[in-house]
C-alpha positions in Angstrom: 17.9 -48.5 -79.8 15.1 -50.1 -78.0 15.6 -50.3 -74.4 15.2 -53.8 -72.6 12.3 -54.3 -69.6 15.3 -55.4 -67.9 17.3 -52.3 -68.5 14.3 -50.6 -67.7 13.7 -52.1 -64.7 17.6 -51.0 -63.4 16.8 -47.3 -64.1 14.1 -47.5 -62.0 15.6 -49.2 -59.1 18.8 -46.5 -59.5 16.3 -43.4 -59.4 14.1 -45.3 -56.7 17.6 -45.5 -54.5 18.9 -41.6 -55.7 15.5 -40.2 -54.3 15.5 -42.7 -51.0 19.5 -41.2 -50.5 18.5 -37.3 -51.2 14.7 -37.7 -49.2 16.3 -37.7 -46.0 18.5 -33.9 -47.1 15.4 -32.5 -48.6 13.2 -32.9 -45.3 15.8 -31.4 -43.0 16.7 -28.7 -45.5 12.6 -28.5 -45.3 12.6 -28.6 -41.2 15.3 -26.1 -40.9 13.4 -23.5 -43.2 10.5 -24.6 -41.4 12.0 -23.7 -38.1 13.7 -20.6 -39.4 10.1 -19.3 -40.3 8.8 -20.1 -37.1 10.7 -18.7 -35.0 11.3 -15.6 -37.1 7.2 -15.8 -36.8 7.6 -15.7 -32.8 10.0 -13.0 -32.7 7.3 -10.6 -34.6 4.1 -12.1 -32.6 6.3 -11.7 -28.9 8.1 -8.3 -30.3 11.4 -9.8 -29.5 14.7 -8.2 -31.1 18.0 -9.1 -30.7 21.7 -6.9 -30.4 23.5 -8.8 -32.4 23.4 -12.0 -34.7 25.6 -13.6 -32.6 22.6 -13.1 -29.8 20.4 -14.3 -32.6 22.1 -17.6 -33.1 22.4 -18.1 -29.8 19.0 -17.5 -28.8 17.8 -19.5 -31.9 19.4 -22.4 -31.2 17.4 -22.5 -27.7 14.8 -22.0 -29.7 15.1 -24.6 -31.1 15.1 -27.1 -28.7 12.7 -26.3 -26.7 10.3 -26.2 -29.6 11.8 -30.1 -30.3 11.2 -30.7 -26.9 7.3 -28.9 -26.7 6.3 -30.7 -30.2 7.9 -34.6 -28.3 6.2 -34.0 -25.2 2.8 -32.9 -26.8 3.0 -35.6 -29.8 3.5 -38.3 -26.8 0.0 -37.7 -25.5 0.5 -39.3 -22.4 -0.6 -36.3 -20.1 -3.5 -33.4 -19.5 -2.2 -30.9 -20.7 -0.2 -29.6 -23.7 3.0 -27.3 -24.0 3.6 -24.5 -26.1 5.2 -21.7 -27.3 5.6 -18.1 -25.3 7.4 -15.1 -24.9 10.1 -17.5 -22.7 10.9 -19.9 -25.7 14.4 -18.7 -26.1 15.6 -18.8 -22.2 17.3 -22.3 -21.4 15.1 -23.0 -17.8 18.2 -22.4 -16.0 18.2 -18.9 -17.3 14.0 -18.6 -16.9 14.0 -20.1 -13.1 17.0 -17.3 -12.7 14.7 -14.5 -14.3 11.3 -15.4 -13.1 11.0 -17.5 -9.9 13.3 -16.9 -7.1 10.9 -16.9 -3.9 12.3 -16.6 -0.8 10.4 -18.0 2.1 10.3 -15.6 4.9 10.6 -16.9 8.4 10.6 -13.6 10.0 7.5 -12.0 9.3 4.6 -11.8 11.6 2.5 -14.4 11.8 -0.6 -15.4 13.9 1.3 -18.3 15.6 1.5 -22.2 14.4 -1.3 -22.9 11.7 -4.5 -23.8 13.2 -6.7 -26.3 11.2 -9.8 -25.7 9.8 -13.2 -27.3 10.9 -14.0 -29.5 7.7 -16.7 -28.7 6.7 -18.8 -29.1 3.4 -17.6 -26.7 0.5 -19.0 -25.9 -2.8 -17.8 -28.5 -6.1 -16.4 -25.0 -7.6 -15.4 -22.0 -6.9 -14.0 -19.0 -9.1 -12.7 -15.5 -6.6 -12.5 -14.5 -10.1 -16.1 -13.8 -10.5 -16.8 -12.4 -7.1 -14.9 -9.8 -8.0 -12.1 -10.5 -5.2 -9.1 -11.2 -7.9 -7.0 -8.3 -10.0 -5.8 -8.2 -13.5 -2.9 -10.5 -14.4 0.0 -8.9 -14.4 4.0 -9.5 -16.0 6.4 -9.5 -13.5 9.8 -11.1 -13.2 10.9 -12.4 -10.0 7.9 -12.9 -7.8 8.7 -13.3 -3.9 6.4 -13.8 -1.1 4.2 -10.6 -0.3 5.3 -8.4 2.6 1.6 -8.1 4.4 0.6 -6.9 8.1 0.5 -10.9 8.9 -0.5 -13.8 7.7 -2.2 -17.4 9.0 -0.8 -20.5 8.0 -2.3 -23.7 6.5 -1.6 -26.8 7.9 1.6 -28.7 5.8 1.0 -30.7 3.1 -3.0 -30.8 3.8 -5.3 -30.5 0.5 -7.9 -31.1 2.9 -7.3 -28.2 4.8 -5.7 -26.1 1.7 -9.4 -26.3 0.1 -10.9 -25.5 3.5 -8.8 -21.9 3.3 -9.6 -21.1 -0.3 -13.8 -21.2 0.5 -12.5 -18.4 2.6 -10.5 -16.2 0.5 -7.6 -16.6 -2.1 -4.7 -18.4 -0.7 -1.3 -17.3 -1.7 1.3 -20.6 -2.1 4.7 -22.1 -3.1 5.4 -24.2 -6.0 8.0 -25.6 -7.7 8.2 -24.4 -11.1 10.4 -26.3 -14.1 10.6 -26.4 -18.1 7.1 -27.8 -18.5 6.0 -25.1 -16.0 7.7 -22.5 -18.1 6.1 -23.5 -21.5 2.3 -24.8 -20.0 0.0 -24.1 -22.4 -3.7 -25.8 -21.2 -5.3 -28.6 -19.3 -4.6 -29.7 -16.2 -0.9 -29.8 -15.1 0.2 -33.0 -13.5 3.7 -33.1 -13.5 6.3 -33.8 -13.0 7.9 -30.7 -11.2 9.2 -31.9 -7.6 8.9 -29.8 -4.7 11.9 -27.7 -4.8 9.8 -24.3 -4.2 11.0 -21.4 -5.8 7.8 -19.5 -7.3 5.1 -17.8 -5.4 1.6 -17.9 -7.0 -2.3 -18.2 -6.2 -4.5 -20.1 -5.9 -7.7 -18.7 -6.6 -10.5 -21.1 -6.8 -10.6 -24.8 -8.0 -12.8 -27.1 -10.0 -13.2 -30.6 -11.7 -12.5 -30.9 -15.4 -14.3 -32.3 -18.5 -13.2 -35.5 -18.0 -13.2 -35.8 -14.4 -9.5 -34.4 -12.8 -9.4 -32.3 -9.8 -7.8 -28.8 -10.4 -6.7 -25.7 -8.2 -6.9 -22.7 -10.3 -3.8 -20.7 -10.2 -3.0 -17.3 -10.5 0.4 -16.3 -11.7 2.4 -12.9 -12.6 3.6 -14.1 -16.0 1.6 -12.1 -18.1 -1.6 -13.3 -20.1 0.3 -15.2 -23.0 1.6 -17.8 -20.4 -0.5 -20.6 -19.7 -4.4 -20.1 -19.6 -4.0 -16.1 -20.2 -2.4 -16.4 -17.2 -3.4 -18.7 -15.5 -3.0 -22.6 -14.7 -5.3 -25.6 -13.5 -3.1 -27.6 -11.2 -4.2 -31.1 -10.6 -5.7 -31.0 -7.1 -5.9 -34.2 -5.1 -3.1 -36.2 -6.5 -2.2 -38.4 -3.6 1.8 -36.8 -3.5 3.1 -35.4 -0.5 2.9 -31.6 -0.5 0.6 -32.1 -3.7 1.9 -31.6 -7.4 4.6 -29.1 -7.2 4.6 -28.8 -3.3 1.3 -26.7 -3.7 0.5 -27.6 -0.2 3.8 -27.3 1.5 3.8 -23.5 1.9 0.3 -21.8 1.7 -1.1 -18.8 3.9 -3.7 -16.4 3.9 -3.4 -12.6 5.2 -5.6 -11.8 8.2 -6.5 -8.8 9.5 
């Protein structure tokens, strides 16, 4: 029996409206394997094992939404820099600031008396300790606190002025505050947001102008080399805040002799 157009037209709209009602199953049965893949991907490239599958759950559900959270931030585009995936993309932050910050600032130890400021003076466009041969290896550590050295000279508070006068001298130690973004930087030039709450220590170890014309300090950090830049971070220098992005100018200091 011949089939009307009509008729015709009817099973077309029905399968049109089956595959518009079992699309939406298909992609996130396609997401989740995706995700499944990808993080069992990261657990070979980081060398990450777990004790149990109850761990595994757990930590893959973290997993998870951080990598939710990396891909919304990056696809947003509003900033300069990018996010990504490390060896901390299955701590929650509260359990990464608990592992790998935790500085203590150290009122006690000897120093040269209250900061003195710097002449200004004129100072190179960029510098890089790094090449002068006056910078060691990166290396992985956990909780980083403030170095115990024979004494130290502050730089003036919240001063980029006088923070870039100290680092044409030497590399500068400082305090920042570090948060989620922090934990999962990838490259470019961090902005923010991160507050000032300061609980890592890190340092700065030259500083430079981007590509398209941002201001950096170039960090030095004890995360390892799959952090960040291979461990390290440019840090958006001359932002106007208080303390600078992060507080980078709140707490710095230099060891003297």
């Amino acid at each position: 029996m011949a089939i009307s157009v009509q008729t015709k037209h009817v099973i077309a709209v029905c399968a049109v409206m089956l595959w518009t009602c079992a699309y939406p199953a298909m992609s996130r049965t396609l997401y989740e394997s995706s995700v499944v893949a990808a993080h069992q991907d990261w657990m070979t490239q980081f060398e990450r094992a777990y004790t149990d599958d109850a761990e595994k759950e757990k930590r893959f559900k973290i997993f998870v939404e951080n990598l939710e959270y990396i891909e919304k931030f990056n696809n947003a585009g509003n900033k300069s820099y990018t996010l990504g995936l490390n060896q901390f993309s299955d701590l929650t932050v509260e359990e990464f600031i608990a592992s790998y910050t935790g500085l203590k600032i150290n009122s006690s130890r000897p120093r040269s008396s209250p900061a003195t400021r710097l002449s200004v003076t004129d100072v190179p466009t960029s510098l890089d300790w790094r090449v002068k041969g006056a910078v060691t290896d990166i290396k992985n550590q956990r909780r980083c606190a403030a170095a115990q050295i024979i004494g130290y000279e502050d730089v003036a508070e919240n001063s980029e002025e006088q923070l870039l006068q100290a680092v044409t001298n030497q590399p500068v130690s400082v305090a920042v505050a570090v948060n989620e973004n922090f934990q999962s930087h990838k490259k470019g030039v961090f902005e923010g947001p991160c507050g000032t709450d300061l609980n890592h220590a890190v340092v700065i170890v030259g500083y430079g102008t981007s590509e398209d014309g941002k201001k950096y300090w170039l960090i030095k950090n004890s995360w390892g080399e799959r952090w960040g830049e291979q461990g390290y971070m440019k840090l958006l220098r001359d932002s106007g805040e208080p303390g600078g992005v992060c507080g980078v100018a709140m707490k710095a200091s230099y060891p003297i002799m």
